[in-house]
N, C-alpha and C positions, 0 to 999 in steps of 0.2 A: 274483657269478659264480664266486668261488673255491669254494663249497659247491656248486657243479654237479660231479656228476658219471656222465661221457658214455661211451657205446659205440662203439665204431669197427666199424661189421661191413665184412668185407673176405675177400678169398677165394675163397670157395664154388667151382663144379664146372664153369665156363664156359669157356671156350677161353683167356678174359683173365685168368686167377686167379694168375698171377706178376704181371701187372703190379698187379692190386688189391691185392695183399698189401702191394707198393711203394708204393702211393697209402695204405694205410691205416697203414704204419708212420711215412711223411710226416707226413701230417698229424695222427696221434696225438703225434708231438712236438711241431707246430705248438702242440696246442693246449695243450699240457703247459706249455710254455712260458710259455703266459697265467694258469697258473695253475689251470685244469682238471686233476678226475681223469679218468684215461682209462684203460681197458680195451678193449683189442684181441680181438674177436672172430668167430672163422671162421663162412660160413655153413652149417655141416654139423647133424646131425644132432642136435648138442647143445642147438642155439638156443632151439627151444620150452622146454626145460629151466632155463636160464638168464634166458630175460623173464619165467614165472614166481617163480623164487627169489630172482634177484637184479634185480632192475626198475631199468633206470636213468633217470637225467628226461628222457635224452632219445637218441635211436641218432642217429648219422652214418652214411649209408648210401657206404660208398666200394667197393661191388662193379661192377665193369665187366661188360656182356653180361648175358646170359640174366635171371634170374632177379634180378639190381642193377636192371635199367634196364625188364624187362616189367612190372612191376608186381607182380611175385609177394611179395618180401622186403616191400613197399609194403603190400600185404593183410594180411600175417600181423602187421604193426607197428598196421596199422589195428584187426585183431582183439581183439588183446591190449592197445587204447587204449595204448601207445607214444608219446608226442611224438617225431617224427623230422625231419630236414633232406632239404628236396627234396622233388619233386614226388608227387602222391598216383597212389594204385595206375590209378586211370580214364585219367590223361591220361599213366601215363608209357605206358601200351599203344599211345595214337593214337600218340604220340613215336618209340618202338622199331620201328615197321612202317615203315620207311623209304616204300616208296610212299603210304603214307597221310600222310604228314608233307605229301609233296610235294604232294600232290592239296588238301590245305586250303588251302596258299600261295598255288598256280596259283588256286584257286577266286575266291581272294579280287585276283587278277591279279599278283599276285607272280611275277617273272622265276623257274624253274628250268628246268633240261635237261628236252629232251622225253626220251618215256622206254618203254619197254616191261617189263611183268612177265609173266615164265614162269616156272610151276612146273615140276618135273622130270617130271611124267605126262606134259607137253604132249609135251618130247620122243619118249617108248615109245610114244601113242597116233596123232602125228600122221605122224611120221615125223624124225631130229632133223634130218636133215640139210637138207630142204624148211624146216624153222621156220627156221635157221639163215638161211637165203637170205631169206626172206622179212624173218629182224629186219636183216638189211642193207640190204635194201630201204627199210626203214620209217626206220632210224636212222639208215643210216650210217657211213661209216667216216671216223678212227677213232670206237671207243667204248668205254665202260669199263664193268666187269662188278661187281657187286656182290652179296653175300647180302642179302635183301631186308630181313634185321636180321642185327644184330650189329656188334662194333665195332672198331676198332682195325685197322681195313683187313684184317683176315683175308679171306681168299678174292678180294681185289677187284682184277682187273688190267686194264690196258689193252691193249685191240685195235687194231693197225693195220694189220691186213694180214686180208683172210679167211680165209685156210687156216689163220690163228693161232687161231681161233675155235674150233673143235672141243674144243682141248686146254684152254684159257683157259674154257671153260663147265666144265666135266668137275672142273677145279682151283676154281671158285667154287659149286659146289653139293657138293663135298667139306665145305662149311661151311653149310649148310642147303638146304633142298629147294625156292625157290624161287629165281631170281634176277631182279635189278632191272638191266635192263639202258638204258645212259643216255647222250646224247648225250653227247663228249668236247668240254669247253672249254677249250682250252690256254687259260689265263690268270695270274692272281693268286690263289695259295689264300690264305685268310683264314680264323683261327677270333675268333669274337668271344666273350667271355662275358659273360653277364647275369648281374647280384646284382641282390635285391632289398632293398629298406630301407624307412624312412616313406614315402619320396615315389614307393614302387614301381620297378618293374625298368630300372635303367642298364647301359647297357651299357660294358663296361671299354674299354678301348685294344685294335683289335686286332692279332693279331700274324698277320705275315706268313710265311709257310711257303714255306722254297726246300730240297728234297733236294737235296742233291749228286750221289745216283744220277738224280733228274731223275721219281722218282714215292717219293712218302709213302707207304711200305707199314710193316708192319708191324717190317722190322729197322731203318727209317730214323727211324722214330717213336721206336725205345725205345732205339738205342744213340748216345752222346755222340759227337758231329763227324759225325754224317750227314748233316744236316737245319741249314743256316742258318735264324735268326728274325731275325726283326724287328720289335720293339714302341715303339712304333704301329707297325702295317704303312706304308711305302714308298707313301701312295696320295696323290690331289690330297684336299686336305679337302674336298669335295662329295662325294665319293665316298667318304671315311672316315669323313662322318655317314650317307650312305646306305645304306654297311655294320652299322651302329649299328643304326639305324632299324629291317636289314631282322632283325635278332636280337633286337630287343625283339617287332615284330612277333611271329615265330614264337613266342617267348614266351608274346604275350599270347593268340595264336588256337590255340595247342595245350593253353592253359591250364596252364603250367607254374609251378614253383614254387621260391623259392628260386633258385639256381641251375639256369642252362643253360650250353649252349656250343654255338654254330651256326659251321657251317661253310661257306663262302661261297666261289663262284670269281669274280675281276672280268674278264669279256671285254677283247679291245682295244680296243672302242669302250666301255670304260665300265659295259656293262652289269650289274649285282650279282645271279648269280644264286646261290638256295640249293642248295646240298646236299643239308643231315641236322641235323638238331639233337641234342642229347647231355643225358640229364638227369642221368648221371653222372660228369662230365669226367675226368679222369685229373688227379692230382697227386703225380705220380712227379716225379723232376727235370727230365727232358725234358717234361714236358708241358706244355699251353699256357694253361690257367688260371692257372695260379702264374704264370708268366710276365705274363699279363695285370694280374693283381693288382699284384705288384710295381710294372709301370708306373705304375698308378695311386697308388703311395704308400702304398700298402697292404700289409699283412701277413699272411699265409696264416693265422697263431692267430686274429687280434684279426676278422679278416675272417669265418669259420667259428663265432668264438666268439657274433659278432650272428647271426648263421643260428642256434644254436644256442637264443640265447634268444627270437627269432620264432617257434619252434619250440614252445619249453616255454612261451611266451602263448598260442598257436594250441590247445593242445593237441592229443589225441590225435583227428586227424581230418583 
């Protein structure tokens, strides 16, 4: 494993490319660490340049949003037969479309928030303020707004009151042109992550998500003492294998690879419902993979480094 030597791509043009840069300096020491070489690089305009000249055995895709997690980066490694970590370009698109994630779950009778998706025509063609009344009618208050992809809670706020509605859509399609808007669970948040190995995808320990502001947004996520955790999450153990259970699940019916990371709210009676699943987690310091790992006794290098060699077996594909 020491004559491996890996790419970190990290970066690129997405909304999350401070925090990728953070996740891909991480864990390019992780792996330094084991004994790997490593080469950190951006996803810009250079890239095609560089997987021809200098080929390495294997990429590490640590870009968050757009083009990390739709499948795009996934294509052009598949092009160029690349061996990479992580899921392949087809399933990470079911993945990234947040409504479509949910709709496989439900399909298969899996608890998630009911939900409604509007694109932004809906509003200029129907009228917004009529669609408006009517997603109250249908969801709810409160309820919570989201970009229908994308990640790291950009655009996503909660509603509890209607007149808050207008401003709270306006602020969530600032970050793309649909939104997924979704029944609120005041509950338990939980992210679980899934590694896989010989015996296929386990799920780690998960950890339990308490902001101090009282909602995981985007500054509560990235800056230190916002956000208490908990790994293991805080749950009864029936409910901390059925949280398990329901991240291998999504796993295995979205066809994921490598690493995921699902995110899960536990109702007051119990009930585990999904969120979103992630096929790029974040491994910045606050974030909750590394955290997971750790509990399990595991090491971010030596953990990434078996991803790495699944990867150069599998080859480019």
């Amino acid at each position: 494993m020491s004559d491996r030597w890996v790419a970190v791509l990290s970066g690129g043009l997405s909304h999350e490319r401070d925090v990728s840069l953070r996740s891909g300096r991480r864990l390019s020491a992780a792996l330094r660490s084991v004994g790997l070489t490593v080469e950190e690089w951006d996803a810009d305009a250079g890239l095609l340049e560089r997987l021809r000249s200098n080929r390495p055995d294997a990429v590490v895709v640590a870009l968050h949003g757009g083009e990390g997690e739709n499948g795009s980066i996934q294509s052009i490694l598949e092009m160029f037969g690349v061996p990479y970590v992580g899921t392949d370009s087809r399933s990470c698109r079911r993945a990234w479309d947040k409504p479509t994630a949910k709709a496989e779950l439900a399909r298969v009778g899996l608890a998630t928030p009911d939900w409604v998706v509007l694109p932004h025509s809906t509003f200029r063609e129907l009228g917004a303020q009529a669609v408006l009344d009517a997603l109250v009618d249908r969801i709810g208050l409160p309820l919570i707004l989201k970009p229908d992809q994308g990640g790291s809670a950009l655009g996503t706020q909660v509603v509890r009151e209607a007149a808050e509605l207008p401003a709270a859509m306006v602020g969530c399609l600032a970050y793309g042109d649909t939104v997924l808007a979704e029944q609120f669970v005041d509950g338990v948040e939980v992210a679980v992550g899934v590694l896989e190995g010989p015996a296929g995808p386990e799920a780690l320990p998960a950890v339990e998500i308490s902001p101090t502001t009282g909602t995981y947004d985007y500054t509560a996520r990235y800056t230190a003492g916002l956000t208490d955790f908990h790994t293991p999450a805080r749950l009864d153990p029936s409910v901390a294998t059925e949280v398990g259970e329901l991240a291998v699940a999504a796993h295995r019916l979205l066809g994921l690879r490598d690493v995921s990371r699902t995110t899960a709210i536990v109702a007051p009676d119990g009930t585990v419902n999904f969120l979103q699943v992630n096929v790029s987690p974040g491994l910045t310091e606050t974030s909750l993979l590394p955290m997971a790992i750790e509990a399990a006794g595991r090491s971010l290098g030596d953990t990434f480094a078996a991803l790495i060699e699944r990867a150069v077996a599998r080859g480019p594909r």
